[in-house]
N, C-alpha and C positions, 0 to 999 in steps of 0.2 A: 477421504483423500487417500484412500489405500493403495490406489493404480498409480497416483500420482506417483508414490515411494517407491515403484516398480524397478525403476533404474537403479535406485540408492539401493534396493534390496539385492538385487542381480549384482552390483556389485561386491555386494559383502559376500553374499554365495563363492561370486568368480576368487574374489581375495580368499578365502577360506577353501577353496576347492584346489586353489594355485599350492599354498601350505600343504595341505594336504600330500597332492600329488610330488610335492618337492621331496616332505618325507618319504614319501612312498619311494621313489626315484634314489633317492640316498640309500636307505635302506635295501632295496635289492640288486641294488648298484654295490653296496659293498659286501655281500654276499658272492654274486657273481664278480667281483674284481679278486677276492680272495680264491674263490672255485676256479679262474682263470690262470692264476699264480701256478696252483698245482697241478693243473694240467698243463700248461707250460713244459712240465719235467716228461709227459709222457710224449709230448707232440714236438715234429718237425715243421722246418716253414712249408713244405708242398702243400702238406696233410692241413696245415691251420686255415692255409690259400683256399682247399676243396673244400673245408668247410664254410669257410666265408661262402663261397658259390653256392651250394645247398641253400644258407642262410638268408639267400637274396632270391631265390626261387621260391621259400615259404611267404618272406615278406608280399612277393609281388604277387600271389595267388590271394593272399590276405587282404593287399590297398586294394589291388584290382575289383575285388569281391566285393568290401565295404565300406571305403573311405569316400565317396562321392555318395554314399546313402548316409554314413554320421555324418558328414556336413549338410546336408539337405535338411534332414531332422532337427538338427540343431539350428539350424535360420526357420524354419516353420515354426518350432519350438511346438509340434504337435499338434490332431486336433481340438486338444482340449483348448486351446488358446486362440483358437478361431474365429473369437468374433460370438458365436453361436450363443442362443439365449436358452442353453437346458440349463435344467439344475447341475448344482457340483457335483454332487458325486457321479451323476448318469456322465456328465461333460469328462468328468477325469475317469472313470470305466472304461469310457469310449476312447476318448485320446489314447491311453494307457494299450488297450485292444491295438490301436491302429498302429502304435509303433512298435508291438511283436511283432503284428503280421509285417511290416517292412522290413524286421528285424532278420526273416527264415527268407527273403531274397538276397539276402546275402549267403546265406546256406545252401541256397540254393546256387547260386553262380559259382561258388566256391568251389562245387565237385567237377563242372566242365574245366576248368581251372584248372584245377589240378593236374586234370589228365591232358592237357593241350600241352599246357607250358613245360610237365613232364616229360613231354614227348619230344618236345622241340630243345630242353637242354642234354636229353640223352644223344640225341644224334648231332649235337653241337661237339661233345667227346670224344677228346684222341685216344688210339692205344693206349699213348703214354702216360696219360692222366689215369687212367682205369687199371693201370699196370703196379702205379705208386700212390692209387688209395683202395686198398681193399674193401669190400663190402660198400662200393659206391653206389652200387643201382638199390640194393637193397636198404641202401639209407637212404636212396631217395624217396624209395615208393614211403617209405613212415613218416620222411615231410610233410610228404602228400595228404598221407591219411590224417597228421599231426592237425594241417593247416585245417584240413577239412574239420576236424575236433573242433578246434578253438573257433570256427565261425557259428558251429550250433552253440554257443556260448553267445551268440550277436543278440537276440533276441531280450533276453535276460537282461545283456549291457545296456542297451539302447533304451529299455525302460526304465532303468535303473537309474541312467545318465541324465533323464530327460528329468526327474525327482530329485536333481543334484545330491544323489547318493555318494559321494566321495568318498567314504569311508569303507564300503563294500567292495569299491576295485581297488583302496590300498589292500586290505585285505588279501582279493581274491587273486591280485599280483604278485603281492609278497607271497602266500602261498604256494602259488604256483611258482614262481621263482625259487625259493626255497626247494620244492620238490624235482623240479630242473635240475638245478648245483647237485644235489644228491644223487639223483640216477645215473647222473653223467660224472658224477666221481669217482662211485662206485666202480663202473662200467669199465671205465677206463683204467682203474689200477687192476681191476679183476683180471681185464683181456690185455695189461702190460705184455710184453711178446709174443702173447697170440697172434699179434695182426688183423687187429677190429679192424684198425682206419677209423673211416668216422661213425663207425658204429655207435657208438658212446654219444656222441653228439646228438644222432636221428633219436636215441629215446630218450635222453634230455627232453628233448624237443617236444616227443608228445607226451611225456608225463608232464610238462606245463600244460599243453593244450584240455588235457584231462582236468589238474586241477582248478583251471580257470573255467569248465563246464560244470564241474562240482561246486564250487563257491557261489555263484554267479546264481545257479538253477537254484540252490539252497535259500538262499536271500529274495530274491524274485517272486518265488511260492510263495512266503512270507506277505509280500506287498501285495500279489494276484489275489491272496483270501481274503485280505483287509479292503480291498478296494474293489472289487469284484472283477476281475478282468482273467485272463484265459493267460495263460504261458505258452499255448497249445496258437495255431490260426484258425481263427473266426471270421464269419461276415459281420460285416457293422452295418447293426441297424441305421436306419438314415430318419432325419428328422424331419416330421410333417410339420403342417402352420401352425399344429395345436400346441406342439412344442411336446409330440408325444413321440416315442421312438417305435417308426413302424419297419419293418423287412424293405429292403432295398430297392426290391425287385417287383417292378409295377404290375399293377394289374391291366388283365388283359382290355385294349379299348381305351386307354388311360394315354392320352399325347401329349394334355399340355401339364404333366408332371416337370417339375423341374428337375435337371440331370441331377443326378447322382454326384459327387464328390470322390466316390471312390470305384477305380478299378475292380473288376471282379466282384465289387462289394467287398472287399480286403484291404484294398491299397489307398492309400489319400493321395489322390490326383497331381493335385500340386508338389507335393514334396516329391512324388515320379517325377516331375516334368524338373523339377530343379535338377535332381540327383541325374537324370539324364542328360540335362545340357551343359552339367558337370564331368561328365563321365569321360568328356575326352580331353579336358583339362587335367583328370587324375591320371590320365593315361600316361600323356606329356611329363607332366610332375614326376609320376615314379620314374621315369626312364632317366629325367633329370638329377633324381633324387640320388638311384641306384646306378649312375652310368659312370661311373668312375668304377664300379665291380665287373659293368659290362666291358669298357673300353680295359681292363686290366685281363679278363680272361680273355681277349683275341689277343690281345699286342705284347705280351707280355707271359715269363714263366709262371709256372707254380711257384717256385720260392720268391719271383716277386709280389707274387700276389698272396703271398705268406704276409712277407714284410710292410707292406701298405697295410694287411689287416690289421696288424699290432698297432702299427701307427694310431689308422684307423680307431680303434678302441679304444686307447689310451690318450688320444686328442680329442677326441668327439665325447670321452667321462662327462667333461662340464656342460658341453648339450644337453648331453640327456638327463644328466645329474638335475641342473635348473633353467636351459631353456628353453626344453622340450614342454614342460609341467606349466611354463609360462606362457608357451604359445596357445597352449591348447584351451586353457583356460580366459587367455587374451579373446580368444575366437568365441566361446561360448560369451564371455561379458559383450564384446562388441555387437555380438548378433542381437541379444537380448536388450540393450541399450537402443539400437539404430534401427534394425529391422523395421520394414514399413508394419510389422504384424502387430509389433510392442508398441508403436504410435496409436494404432488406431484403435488397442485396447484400450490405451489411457486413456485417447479423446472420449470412445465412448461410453465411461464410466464417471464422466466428473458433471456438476450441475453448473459449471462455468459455462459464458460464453464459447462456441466451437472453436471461434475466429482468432478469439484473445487466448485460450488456451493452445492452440496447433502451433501460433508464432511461437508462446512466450517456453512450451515445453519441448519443442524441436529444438530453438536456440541454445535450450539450457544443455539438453540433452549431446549437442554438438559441439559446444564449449567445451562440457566437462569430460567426452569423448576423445577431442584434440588436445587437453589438457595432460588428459593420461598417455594416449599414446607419445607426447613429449619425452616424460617425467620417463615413462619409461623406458624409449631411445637412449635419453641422456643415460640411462644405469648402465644398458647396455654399453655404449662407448665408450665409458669411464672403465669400465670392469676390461674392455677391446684392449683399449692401453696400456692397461699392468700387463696385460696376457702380453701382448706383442713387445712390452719391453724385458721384461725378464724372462720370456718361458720359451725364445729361442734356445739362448744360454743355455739355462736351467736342465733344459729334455732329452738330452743326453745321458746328462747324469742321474735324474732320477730312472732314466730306462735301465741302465746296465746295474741301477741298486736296488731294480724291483724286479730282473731278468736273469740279472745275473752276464758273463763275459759272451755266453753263447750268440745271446740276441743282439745285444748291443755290437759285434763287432761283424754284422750285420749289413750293417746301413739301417737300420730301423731306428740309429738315433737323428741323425740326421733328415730322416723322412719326419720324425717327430716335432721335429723343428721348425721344417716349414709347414707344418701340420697347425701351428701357430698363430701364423699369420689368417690362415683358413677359420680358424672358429670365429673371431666377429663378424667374419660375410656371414656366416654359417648361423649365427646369433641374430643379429640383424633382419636376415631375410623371412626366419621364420616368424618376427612379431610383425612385419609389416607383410607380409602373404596373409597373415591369420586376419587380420585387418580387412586386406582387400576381397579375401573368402567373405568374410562377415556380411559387408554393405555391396559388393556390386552384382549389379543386374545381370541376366540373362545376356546380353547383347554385349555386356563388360566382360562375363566369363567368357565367351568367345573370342573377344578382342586379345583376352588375356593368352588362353590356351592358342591364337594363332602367334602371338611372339614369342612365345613360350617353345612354340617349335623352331622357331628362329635361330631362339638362343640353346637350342639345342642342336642343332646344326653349327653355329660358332664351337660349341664344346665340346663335338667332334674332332673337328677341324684342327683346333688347339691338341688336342689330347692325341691328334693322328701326329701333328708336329712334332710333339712335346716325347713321346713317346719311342715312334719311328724314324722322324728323323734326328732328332736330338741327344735319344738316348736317354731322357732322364730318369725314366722305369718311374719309382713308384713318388719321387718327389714332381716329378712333371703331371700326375694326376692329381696332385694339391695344388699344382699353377693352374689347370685347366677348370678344378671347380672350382677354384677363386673367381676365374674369370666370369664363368658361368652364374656363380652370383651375383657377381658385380652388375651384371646384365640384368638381373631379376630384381633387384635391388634399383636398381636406375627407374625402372618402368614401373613398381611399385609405389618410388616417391613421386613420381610427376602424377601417376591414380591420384594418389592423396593429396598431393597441392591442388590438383584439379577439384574436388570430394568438396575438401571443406573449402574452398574457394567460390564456388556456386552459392553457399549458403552464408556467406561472406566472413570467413571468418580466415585470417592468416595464418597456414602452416608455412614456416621457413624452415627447412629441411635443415636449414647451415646454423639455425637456435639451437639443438641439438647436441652441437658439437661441444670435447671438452672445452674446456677454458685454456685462453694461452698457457700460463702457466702450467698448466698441466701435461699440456702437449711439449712446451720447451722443455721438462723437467723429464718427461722421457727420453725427447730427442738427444740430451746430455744421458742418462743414466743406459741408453743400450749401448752406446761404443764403450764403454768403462766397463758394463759389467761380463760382455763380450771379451773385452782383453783382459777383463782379471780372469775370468776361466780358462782362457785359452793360454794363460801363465801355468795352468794347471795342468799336463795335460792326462788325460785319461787311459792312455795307451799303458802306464805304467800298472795298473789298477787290472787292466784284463791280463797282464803275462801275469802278475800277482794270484787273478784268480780272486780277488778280493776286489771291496767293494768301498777300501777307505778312500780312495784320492776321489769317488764322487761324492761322499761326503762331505769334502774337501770344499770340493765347487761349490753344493750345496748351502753349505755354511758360509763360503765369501756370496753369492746369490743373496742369501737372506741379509750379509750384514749391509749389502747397498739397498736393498730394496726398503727395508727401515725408513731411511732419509726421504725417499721416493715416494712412496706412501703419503709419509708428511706432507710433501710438498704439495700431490696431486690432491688428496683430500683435507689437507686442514688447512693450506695456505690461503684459498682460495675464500674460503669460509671467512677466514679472517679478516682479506683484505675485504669483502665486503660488509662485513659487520660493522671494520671499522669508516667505512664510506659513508652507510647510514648513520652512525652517530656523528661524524663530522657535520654532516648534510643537518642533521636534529638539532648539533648547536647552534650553526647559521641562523637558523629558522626561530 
C-alpha cells in the first residue's frame, strides 16, 4: 500500500517544505528589511523609483526564462514518475538527467532575454531619468549578466526541487541574500557622494546571483554522484521492451520503433508541450504581475515611482514573508495529489480492483483536496480582516518610525494604507492561481491566459483613469491592481466551483468566508480606531523630527486591536463550542 500513501506523503513533504520556505522567507526578509533601513539614509525617491525599474527587468528576463518550465516539471513531476517499468535507481538517473537537461533551456532563453528586453527598456529612457541616476546603463548591463548568473543555477534548482530538497534553497537563499545585503551596503556607503546611483544595487544583485550558483552547483554534485545522473546535458537513453536502456536514436531500416519521448533525445516531450502551452499564460501573468511598475514608469515621475516602491515593499513584507512560501508549496501539493500522473501511479501499483480503486482513491483524493483548499481560504480571510481593520490606521505611523519624517511626509504613508486593503486580493489570488496552475488542462490554460488578457486590458484602462485622469499617482495603482485581482479572483473561483462540481463534490466559495461576528466586530472596530488616531495627529512628530506621537498611534492601535482579536478569534470558537454541548444535552 505504499502508492496508496502517496497523497498523505506529498502532503507532509508540501506541509514541511511550506515551514521551511516560510523560515527561509523571514529570515532573509529580515535581513534585507534591516539592509533597506540603511540604505534608506543613502537613497532619494527618483534613485529608489530607477531601482525598482532595473528590479523589474531582471525579474521579467528570469519568469520569462523559467517559470512556465518550473510549473511544467512540477505537474509531470518528472520522468522518473512516468509510469515506466525500469528499475529505481535507472528510473530515478533518468528522471533526475531529464530535469537538468530542461533545467539549461532556461539558461538558455535567458541570454536572448536579456539582450532584447535590455534593449527595449534602454530606449524606453528619457534624458531626464539618465541625468538623475548615474551609472544607469552600466547597472543595467550587470542585471543582465546578474539575471543570466542566477538562471545557470536552474538546472541544479529543478533537480533539487523535484527530490523536495527544502533545505538546500533555504540555504542557498539565505546565502545569497545575506551576500546581497553586504555588497550593496558596502557599496553604498563606500560611493556615499561619489555619485554611484544605483551602482550599489546592480552588484547586490549579482553577488546573489553568484551565490545562488555556488550553493545550488555545491549540493547538486553531491546528489548527481549518489544517484548517478550528469549536472552537465546528456542524451537519455530510451527504453526498449526488455526494460533495458538502449540510445535513443534508431537504427538504420528500423520504422516501426516507437517514438521517442524526448526531444533531441534531452528534452521529455510532454513536459515541452505543457511548458509551451504555458508559456503565453506566463507571458500574460508577468505583465499582470509587474504592471503596476510598467503603468508607473509611462504615467508617472521618478519620485512617484520612489513612493509606490516603499509602499510596495513594506505592504507586499507579509506576501512574501508567508504567502508567497504557501503558494508555492500549495502548487507543488495540489499538482502531486490531482495530477492525472499521481492517479495513474497509484492505480497501477495496487492488487485491488481497478474499478473499485480509481472511484474510491479520486474521491478521497478530491475531498481532501477541497477540504484544504477551504481551511486554507478561511486563514487567509481571517488574517484579510485584521489586515484591513487595523493596518489602514496603523501604516502611517509605523512608516514615519521605521523611515523616519523624510519619507513619511511623502505621501508614502498614505500609499501604505491603501496598500492594505490590496494584500488579501493579493493573498487570495495567489492560493487559488496555484490551484488552478495545479489541475487544469491544456485547453483550460488557454481559456485562462485568454481572460487573463482581458483583465489585463481592464488594468490598463483603470490605471490610465486612475492615473491620468484622476491624478491619484501611486494610490490609484493600488485601486487598479485591486481591481485586477478582483478579476482573477472571480474567474479563478467559478474554475473551481466548476473543478470539483463535475466530480460532485460542493465548493461554496461564500463557506469560506469569516464568520458574522467577525466581520461585525471589524465593521465596529475600523471607524474607532481610525478616529482615535486621527485624535493623534502625526504632523506634530515630523516638525519634532521625532518619532514619539507614532508611537502614540501605535500603542492606542494595539490597545483596540486586543478586544478585536478576542472577538474575531475566540468568540466565535466559543459560541460554537457552546452549541454542541447544548445540542449533546438534548440528545
Amino acid at each position: 500500500m505504499q502508492s496508496a500513501a502517496q497523497p498523505a506523503e506529498a502532503g507532509r513533504h508540501a506541509l514541511r517544505g511550506a515551514s521551511v520556505l516560510i523560515l527561509l522567507q523571514v529570515a532573509s526578509r529580515a535581513i534585507t528589511f534591516v539592509a533597506n533601513q540603511l540604505l534608506l539614509r543613502f537613497l532619494t525617491a527618483p534613485l529608489l523609483g530607477v531601482s525598482t525599474q532595473l528590479e523589474v527587468y531582471y525579474l521579467s528576463v528570469i519568469f520569462f526564462a523559467r517559470e512556465s518550465l518550473r510549473v511544467a516539471i512540477q505537474r509531470q513531476n518528472s520522468f522518473a514518475q512516468n509510469g515506466c517499468e525500469q528499475e529505481k535507481s535507472t528510473s530515478n538517473s533518468t528522471g533526475a538527467q531529464a530535469v537538468v537537461n530542461l533545467g539549461y533551456l532556461s539558461f538558455a532563453l535567458g541570454i536572448p532575454l536579456a539582450v532584447i528586453l535590455g534593449s527595449l527598456y534602454l530606449q524606453s529612457l528619457s534624458a531626464t531619468t539618465l541625468q538623475s541616476a548615474p551609472n544607469l546603463v552600466v547597472s543595467l548591463y550587470i542585471y543582465g549578466f546578474a539575471a543570466v548568473l542566477e538562471l545557470a543555477s536552474e538546472p541544479a534548482f529543478v533537480v533539487m526541487q523535484t527530490r523536495l530538497q527544502f533545505g538546500t534553497r533555504a540555504t542557498a537563499e539565505s546565502f545569497a541574500t545575506f551576500i546581497r545585503c553586504l555588497v550593496t551596503l558596502a557599496s553604498a556607503a563606500w560611493g556615499a557622494g561619489r555619485g554611484l546611483g544605483v551602482l550599489p544595487f546592480a552588484l547586490g544583485q549579482l553577488s546573489y546571483g553568484f551565490g545562488l550558483l555556488v550553493v545550488y552547483s555545491w549540493r547538486a554534485n553531491s546528489l548527481a554522484k549518489s544517484e548517478g545522473f550528469s549536472l552537465l546535458p546528456r542524451r537519455i537513453p530510451q527504453v526498449s521492451s526488455n526494460d533495458k536502456p538502449t540510445e535513443s536514436k534508431p537504427e538504420i531500416g528500423q520504422s516501426d520503433a516507437p517514438p521517442s519521448p524526448f526531444v533531441l533525445s534531452c528534452f521529455y516531450r510532454p513536459t515541452l508541450q505543457l511548458a509551451s502551452s504555458m508559456m503565453a499564460q506566463s507571458v500574460v501573468k508577468h505583465i499582470l504581475t509587474q504592471g503596476d511598475m510598467f503603468l508607473v514608469s509611462i504615467f508617472s515621475t521618478p519620485t512617484a515611482q520612489g513612493v509606490y516602491a516603499l509602499a510596495n515593499n513594506y505592504g507586499g513584507l507579509l506576501a512574501r514573508l508567508v504567502f508567497q512560501p504557501i503558494e508555492e508549496s500549495s502548487r507543488s501539493y495540489f499538482s502531486r495529489m490531482l495530477s492525472p500522473l499521481t492517479a495513474s501511479v497509484t492505480l497501477s501499483s495496487q492488487k485491488e480492483s481497478a474499478d473499485q480503486l480509481k472511484g474510491r482513491t479520486s474521491d478521497d483524493r478530491h475531498h481532501k483536496a477541497a477540504s484544504h483548499l477551504q481551511s486554507l481560504l478561511k486563514f487567509y480571510l481571517l488574517l484579510s480582516l485584521v489586515i484591513t481593520t487595523l493596518g489602514p490606521a496603523a501604516a502611517p505611523s509605523i512608516l514615519a518610525l521605521i523611515t523616519g519624517p523624510r519619507w513619511a511626509g511623502s505621501g508614502a504613508g498614505d500609499c501604505l494604507a491603501a496598500y492594505m486593503w490590496y494584500i488579501p486580493f493579493l493573498g487570495v489570488n495567489g492560493v487559488v492561481e496555484a490551484f488552478v496552475a495545479s489541475v487544469a488542462t491544456e485547453r483550460e490554460v488557454h481559456q485562462q491566459s485568454a481572460w487573463m488578457g482581458v483583465f489585463s486590458a481592464v488594468f490598463a484602462i483603470v490605471g490610465f483613469v486612475c492615473l491620468r485622469v484622476l491624478h491619484w499617482d501611486a494610490i490609484g495603482l493600488v485601486v487598479a491592481n485591486a481591481i485586477n485581482m478582483l478579476c482573477r479572483i472571480v474567474w479563478c473561483g467559478v474554475f473551481i466551483s466548476r473543478y470539483f462540481s463535475k466530480r460532485g463534490i460542493r465548493f461554496d466559495i461564500f463557506e469560506v468566508m469569516p464568520s458574522p461576528w467577525a466581520l461585525l466586530a471589524g465593521t465596529v472596530t475600523y471607524p474607532v480606531v481610525k478616529r482615535a488616531v486621527s485624535a493623534q495627529p502625526l504632523a506634530s512628530a515630523l516638525i519634532l523630527g521625532v518619532s514619539k506621537q507614532a508611537i502614540v498611534q501605535l500603542a492606542l492601535v494595539a490597545s483596540i486591536a486586543l478586544p478585536f482579536m478576542a472577538v474575531v478569534y475566540v468568540a466565535p470558537s466559543s459560541i460554537i463550542l457552546s452549541t454542541r454541548c447544548a445540542n449533546l444535552s438534548r440528545k
